[in-house]
C-alpha positions in Angstrom: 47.1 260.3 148.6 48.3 257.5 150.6 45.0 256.1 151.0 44.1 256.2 147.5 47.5 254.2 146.3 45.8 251.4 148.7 43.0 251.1 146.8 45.1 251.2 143.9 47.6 248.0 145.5 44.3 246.0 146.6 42.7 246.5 143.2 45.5 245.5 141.5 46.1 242.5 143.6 42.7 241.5 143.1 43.1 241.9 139.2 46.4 239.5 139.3 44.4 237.0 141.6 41.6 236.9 138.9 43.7 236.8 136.2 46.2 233.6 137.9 43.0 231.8 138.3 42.0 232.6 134.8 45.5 231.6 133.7 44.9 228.2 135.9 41.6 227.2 134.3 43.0 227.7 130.8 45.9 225.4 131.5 43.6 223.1 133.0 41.4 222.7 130.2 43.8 222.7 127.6 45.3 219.7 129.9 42.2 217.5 129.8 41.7 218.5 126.4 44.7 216.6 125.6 44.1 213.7 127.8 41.1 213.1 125.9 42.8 213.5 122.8 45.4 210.6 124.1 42.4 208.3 125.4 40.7 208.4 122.1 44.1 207.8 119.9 44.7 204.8 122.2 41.1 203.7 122.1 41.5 203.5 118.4 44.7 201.6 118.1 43.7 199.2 120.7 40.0 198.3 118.6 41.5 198.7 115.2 44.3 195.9 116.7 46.6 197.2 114.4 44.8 195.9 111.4 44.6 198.0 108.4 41.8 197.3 105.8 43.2 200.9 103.5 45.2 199.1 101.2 46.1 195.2 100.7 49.6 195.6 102.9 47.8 196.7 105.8 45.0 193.3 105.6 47.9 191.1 105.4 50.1 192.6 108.2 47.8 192.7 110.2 46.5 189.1 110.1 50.1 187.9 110.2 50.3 190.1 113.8 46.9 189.0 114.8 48.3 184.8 114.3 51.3 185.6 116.5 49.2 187.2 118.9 46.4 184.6 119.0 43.8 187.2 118.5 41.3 184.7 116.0 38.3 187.3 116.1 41.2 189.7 114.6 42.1 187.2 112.1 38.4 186.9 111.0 38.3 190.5 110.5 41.0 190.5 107.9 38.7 187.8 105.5 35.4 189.7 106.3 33.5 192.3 108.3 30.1 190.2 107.8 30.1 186.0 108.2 33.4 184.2 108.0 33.7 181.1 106.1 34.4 177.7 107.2 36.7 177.1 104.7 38.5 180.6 106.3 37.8 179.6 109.9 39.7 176.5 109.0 42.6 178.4 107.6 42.9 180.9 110.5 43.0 177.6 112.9 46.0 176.2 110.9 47.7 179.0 110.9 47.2 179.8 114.5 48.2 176.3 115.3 51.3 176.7 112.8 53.1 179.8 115.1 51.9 177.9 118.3 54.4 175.4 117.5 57.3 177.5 117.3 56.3 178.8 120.1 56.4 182.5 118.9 56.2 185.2 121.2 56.5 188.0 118.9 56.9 189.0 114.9 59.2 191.2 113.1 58.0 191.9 109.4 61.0 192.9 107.1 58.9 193.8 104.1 55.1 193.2 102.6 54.8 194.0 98.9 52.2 193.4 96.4 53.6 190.8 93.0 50.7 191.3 91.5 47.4 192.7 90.7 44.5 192.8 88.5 41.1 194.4 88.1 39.5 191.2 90.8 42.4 190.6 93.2 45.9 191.8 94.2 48.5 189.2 95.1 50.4 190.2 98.6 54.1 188.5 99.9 54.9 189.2 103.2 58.5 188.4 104.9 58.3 187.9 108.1 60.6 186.2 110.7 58.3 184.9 114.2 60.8 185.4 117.5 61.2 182.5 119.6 61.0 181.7 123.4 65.0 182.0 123.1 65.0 185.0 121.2 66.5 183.9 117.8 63.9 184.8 114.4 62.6 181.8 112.2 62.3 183.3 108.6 58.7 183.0 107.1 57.5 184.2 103.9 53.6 184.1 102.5 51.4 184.9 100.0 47.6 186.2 100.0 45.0 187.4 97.8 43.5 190.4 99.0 40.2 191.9 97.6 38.2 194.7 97.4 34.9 195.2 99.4 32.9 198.7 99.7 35.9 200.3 99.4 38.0 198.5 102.2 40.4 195.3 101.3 39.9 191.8 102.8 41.7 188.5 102.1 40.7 185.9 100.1 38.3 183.3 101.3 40.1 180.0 100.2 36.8 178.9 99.0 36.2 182.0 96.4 40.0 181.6 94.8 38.7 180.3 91.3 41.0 178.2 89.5 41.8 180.9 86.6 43.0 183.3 89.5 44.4 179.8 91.3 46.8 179.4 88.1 47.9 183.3 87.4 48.7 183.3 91.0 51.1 180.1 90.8 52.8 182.1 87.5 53.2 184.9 89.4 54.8 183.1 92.3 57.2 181.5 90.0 58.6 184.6 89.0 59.0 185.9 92.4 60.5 183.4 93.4 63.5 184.5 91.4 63.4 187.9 93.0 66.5 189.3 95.3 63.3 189.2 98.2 62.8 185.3 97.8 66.6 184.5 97.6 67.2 186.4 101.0 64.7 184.4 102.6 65.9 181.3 101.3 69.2 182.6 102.6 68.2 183.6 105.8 66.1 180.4 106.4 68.7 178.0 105.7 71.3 179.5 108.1 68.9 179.1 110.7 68.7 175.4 109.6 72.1 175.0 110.4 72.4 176.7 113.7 69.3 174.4 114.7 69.6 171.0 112.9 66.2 168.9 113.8 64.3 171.6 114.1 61.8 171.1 111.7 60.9 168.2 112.7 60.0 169.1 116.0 57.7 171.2 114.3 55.9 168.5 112.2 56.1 166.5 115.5 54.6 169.4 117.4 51.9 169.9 114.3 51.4 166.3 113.5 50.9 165.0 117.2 
């Protein structure tokens, strides 16, 4: 009897070793399972640059966080997944140049909104304020004309805005200009003017020198 309860205690110990390491592989492979999961969500985010070409919001956020950044080759995504432009190139420069000067280090975007659309285009505002060196936010607002291309939206190259679409775009911006959006950042922009008197003119100096 005695004997045959040993067996019975080193069979079953055997069983739970077996098992624990069965249990240990499982966890194991779940756990690099996720990892992987992780690396490829990261991978993703960090070639996609944040830039969203599903709808026209995404295009123009995405530009507008690609300028602050400095990340040009992102910016020329946002016009075109084929050849950029000049006339583009020389826009994406500017507006580079333009964020330089204020010496932004970072961009909080309050909203992005289309005004309006048609069959061709959709007209996008985004308002935006760019966070300087000392931590306070200069207000910005802008407008784009997004299209879409095989089923994914780019901006407008400058040099394919016809006049027609030129002219409804300058209506359109009239009326939302009168909006409770544009009012806020007028607002908010001119409060900043008076805490920092002179500033813009260190930005044309900055621009213009």
């Amino acid at each position: 009897m005695t004997t045959t309860k040993k067996k019975r205690r080193k069979k079953s110990v055997k069983k739970l070793k077996y098992s624990n390491k069965k249990l240990n592989f499982v966890h194991i492979v779940t756990l690099a399972g996720i990892i992987l999961i992780l690396l490829v969500i990261i991978l993703a985010a960090r070639s996609c640059g944040g830039i969203s070409h599903r709808n026209p919001k995404g295009v123009v956020e995405g530009y507008i966080k690609a300028a602050v950044a400095g990340k040009d080759k992102k910016m020329q995504e946002c016009y075109s997944a084929d050849k950029v432009s000049d006339e583009a190139k020389t826009e994406i420069s500017s507006t580079m140049k333009y964020f330089q000067a204020h010496g932004a280090k970072d961009v909080n975007i309050e909203s992005c909104e289309t005004i309006s659309e048609s069959k061709t285009y959709s007209y996008v505002y985004i308002r935006y304020n760019l966070v300087l060196q000392n931590d306070q936010e200069y207000p910005c607002i802008s407008t784009y004309l997004v299209k879409a291309q095989d089923k994914k939206y780019y901006l407008y190259s400058p040099s394919d805005i016809s006049d027609k679409i030129s002219q409804q775009a300058a209506a359109d911006y009239q009326k939302f200009m009168t909006t409770k959006t544009y009012t806020d950042y007028t607002k908010a922009y001119e409060v900043f003017l008076k805490k920092n008197p002179g500033y813009e003119d260190k930005i044309a100096s900055k621009l213009n020198g």
